[in-house]
C-alpha positions in Angstrom: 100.2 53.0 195.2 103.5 54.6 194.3 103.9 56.0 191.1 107.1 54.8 190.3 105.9 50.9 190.8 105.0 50.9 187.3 108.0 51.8 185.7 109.9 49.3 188.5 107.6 46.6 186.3 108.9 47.8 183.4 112.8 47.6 184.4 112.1 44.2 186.1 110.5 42.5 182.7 113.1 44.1 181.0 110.9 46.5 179.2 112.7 49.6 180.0 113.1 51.1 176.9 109.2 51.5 177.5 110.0 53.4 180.5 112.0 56.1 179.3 110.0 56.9 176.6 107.2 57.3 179.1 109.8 59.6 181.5 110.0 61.8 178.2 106.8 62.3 178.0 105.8 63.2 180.9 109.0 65.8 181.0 107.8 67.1 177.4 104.1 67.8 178.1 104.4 70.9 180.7 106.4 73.0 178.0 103.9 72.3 175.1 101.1 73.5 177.7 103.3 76.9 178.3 103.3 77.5 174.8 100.0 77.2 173.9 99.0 79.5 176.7 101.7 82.3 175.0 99.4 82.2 172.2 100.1 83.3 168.5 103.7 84.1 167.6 104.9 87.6 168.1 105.1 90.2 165.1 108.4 91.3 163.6 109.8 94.3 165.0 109.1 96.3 162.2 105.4 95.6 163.1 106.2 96.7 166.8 108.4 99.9 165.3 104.5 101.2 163.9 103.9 104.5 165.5 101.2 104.9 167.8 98.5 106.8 166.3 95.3 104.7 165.9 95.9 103.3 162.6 94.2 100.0 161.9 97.1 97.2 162.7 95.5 95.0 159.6 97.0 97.8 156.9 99.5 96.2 154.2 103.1 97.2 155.3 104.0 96.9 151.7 103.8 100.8 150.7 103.8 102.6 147.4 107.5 104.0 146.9 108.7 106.9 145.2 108.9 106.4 141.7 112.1 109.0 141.8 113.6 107.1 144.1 112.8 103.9 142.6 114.4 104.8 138.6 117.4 106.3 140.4 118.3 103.3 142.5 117.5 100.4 140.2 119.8 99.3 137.3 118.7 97.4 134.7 119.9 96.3 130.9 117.9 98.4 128.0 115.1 100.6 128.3 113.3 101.1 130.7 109.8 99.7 131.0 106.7 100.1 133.2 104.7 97.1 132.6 101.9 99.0 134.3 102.5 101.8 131.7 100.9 101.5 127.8 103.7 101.6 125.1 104.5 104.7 123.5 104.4 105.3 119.9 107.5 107.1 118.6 106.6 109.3 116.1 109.1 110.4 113.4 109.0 113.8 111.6 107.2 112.7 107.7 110.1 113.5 105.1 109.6 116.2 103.0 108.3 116.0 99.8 109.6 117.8 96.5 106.5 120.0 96.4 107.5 121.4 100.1 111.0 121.5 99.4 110.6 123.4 96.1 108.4 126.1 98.0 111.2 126.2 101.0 114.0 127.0 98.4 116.3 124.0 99.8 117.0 120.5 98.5 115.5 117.7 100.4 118.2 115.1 101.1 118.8 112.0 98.8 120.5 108.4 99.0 122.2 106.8 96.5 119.3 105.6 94.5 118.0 108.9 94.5 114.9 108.6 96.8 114.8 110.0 100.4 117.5 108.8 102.4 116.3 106.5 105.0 119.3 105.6 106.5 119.4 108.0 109.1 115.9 106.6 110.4 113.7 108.3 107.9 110.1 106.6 106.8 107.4 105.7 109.1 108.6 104.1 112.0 105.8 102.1 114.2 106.1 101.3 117.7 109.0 100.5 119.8 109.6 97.4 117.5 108.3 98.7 114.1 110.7 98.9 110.6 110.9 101.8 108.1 109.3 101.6 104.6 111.2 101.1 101.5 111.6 104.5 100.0 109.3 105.3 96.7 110.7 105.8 93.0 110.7 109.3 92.7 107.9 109.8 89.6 107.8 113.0 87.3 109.5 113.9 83.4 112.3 111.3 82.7 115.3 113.8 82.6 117.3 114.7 79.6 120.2 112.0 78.5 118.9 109.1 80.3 118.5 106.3 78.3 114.7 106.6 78.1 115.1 109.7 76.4 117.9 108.8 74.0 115.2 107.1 71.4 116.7 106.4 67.9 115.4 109.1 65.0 115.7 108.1 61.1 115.8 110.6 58.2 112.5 110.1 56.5 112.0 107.8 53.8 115.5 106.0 55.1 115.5 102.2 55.3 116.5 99.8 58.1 118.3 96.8 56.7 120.3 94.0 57.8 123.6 92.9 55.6 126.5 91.0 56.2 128.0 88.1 55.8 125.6 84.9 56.1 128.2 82.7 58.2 129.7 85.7 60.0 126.6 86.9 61.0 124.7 90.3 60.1 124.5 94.0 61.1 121.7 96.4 61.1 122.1 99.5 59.5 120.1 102.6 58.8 120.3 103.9 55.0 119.8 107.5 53.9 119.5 107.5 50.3 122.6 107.1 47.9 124.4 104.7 50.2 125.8 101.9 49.6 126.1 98.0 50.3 128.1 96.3 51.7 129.9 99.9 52.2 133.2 101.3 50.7 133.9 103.5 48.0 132.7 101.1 45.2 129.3 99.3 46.3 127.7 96.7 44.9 124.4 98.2 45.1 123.2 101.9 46.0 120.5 103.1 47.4 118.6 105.0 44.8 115.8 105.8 46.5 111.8 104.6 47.4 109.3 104.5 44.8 106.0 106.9 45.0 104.5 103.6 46.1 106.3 104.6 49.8 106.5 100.2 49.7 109.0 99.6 47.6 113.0 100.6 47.9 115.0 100.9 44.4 119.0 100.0 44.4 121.7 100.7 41.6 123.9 96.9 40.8 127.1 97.7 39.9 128.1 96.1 37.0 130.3 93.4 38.5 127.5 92.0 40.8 125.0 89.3 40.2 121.8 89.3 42.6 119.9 86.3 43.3 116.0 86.4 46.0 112.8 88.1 45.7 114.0 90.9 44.4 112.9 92.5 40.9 115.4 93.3 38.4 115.2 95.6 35.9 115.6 95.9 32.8 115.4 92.1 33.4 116.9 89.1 35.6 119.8 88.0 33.1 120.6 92.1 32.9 119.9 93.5 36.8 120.6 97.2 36.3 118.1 98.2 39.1 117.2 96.1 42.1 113.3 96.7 43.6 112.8 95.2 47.3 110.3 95.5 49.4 110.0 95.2 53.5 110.8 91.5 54.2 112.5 90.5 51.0 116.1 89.0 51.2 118.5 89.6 48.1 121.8 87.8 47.9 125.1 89.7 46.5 128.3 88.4 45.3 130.9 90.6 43.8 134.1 89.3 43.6 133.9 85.9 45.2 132.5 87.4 47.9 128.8 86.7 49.2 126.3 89.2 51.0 123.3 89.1 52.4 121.0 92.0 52.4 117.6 92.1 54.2 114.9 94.9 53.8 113.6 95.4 57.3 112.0 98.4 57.3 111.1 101.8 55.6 111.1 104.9 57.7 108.0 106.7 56.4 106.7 108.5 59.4 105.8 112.2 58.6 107.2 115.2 60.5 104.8 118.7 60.9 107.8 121.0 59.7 108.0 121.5 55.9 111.5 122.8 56.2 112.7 118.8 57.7 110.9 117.9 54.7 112.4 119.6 52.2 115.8 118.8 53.7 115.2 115.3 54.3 114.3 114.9 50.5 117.4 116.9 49.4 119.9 114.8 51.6 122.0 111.7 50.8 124.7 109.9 52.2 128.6 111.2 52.1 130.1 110.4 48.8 126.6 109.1 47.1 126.9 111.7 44.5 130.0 110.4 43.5 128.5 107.0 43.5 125.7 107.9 41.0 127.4 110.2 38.8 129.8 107.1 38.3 126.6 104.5 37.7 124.1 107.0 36.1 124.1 105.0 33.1 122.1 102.2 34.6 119.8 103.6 36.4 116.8 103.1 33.8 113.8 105.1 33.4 113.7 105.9 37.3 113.6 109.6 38.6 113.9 111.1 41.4 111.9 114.2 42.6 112.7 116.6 45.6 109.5 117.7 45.9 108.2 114.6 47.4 111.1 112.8 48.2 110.5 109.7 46.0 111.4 108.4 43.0 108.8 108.2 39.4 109.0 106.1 36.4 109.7 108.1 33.1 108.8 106.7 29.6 111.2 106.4 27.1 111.0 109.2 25.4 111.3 111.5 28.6 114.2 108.9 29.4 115.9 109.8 26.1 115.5 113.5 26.6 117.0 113.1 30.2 119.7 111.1 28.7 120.6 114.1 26.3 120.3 116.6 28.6 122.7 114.2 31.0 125.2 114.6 28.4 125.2 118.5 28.5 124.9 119.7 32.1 126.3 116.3 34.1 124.3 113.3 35.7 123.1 114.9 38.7 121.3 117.0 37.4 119.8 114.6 34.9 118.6 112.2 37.5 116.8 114.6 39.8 114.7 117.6 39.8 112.4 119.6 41.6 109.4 118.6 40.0 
């Protein structure tokens, strides 16, 4: 039999499209039996470029390059990084402390609050990524002037009062002896000085002021000559139309370990109080005032006659006080 009577079939039942897939084929078949004879496909030439020197065909031809060579030809944003590499700790010098810079003879450089200055990177820095530590507050004496050091002193025996106007609104003052309240060259009351007591203050009323709160009045409350207050009381002045308020805060009796303060603590009075008493010795009762301990004694009245006599002779200062 012919081999092309099968494919004249084909044509003649009109099934040729049969045919020529069938001609395809068997054109198609002799090359995919060439190449599988050829066998596996052939290396790259760089494989075929190996030099012959009996090294083992299966090696990786990925090799280790040059580091060097590597860094120099690569170019990359940042730092450099080997992720192969651990991370580096950057260490930054410690600053120096007041101690080392004292014994060095040089000043160890501030900011502007005083401490090290950290803005040039100082602190402990940590790690590529780490942040620098607040600087400390320096510690040691508190200098001289600072307000810290500026602390209020009082005279001894001095009060602390409050006195003003109710509605305006009052002011504190301090108050060595023979001052006087509200202020002025003609007070309504002066500060005569603190009873032996060291509790209770004792003030001259001028004779055109009337006093009204917990104060005691001597000789009595319808004739106030002298005022007594103690810490906490309130007394209310009015002298010519005017009203005042005055509020005994405090007595400054905290001692001092040098005699000579002392003495001139008890020997000193306000500017012009002198004048003051000299002008209102007349009512001030049977009080007197000593300058050996800085207070103020009750006479009786026959010691309070002889000091009125002997006021009359060598002046009212003299009378009032002594050194007794």
């Amino acid at each position: 039999m012919n081999l092309a009577d099968p494919f004249k079939q084909l044509v003649e039942r009109r099934l040729w499209p049969v045919a020529l897939l069938l001609v395809a084929a068997l054109v198609a078949i002799p090359f995919v039996l060439v190449k599988k004879d050829e066998g596996p496909d052939v290396l790259p030439a760089a494989t075929a470029a190996l030099p012959a020197g009996g090294e083992d065909p299966s090696q990786t031809l990925v090799g280790a390059s040059d580091a060097e060579k590597r860094d120099s030809v690569r170019s990359v944003l940042g730092d450099r990084k080997d992720p192969f590499r651990p991370a580096q700790v950057r260490r930054v010098p410690k600053p120096e402390t007041a101690d080392t810079t004292a014994s060095l003879g040089t000043q160890a450089p501030t900011g502007a609050s005083g401490g090290p200055d950290v803005s040039s990177g100082g602190g402990s820095d940590v790690s590529s990524g780490g942040g620098t530590t607040a600087p400390t507050t320096p510690t040691g004496p508190v200098p001289t002037g600072t307000p810290e050091a500026q602390k209020p002193s009082y005279e001894l025996y001095s009060l602390i009062v409050r006195v003003g106007d109710p509605d305006a609104g009052l002011k504190t003052r301090n108050l060595k002896r023979l001052s006087g309240l509200p202020g002025g060259t003609s007070p309504a009351l002066l500060y005569l000085g603190l009873r032996d007591d060291h509790k209770t203050a004792v003030f001259i009323v001028d004779a055109g002021a009337t006093v009204l709160g917990d104060g005691t009045c001597q000789p009595a409350p319808d004739n106030c000559q002298t005022l007594e207050l103690r810490p906490g009381e309130t007394e209310f002045v009015t002298r010519g139309g005017k009203l005042y308020e005055v509020d005994l805060v405090k007595i400054i009796t905290k001692k001092t370990s040098s005699p000579k303060a002392v003495q001139a603590a008890h020997k000193s009075v306000a500017r012009g109080g002198r004048k003051a008493l000299r002008a209102r010795i007349a009512r001030v009762g049977t009080y007197h005032y000593s300058e050996r301990t800085g207070t103020l004694r009750k006479l009786s009245r026959k010691a309070q006659s002889a000091r009125v006599a002997k006021a009359s002779a060598s002046g009212a200062n003299g009378a009032f006080s002594s050194s007794g």
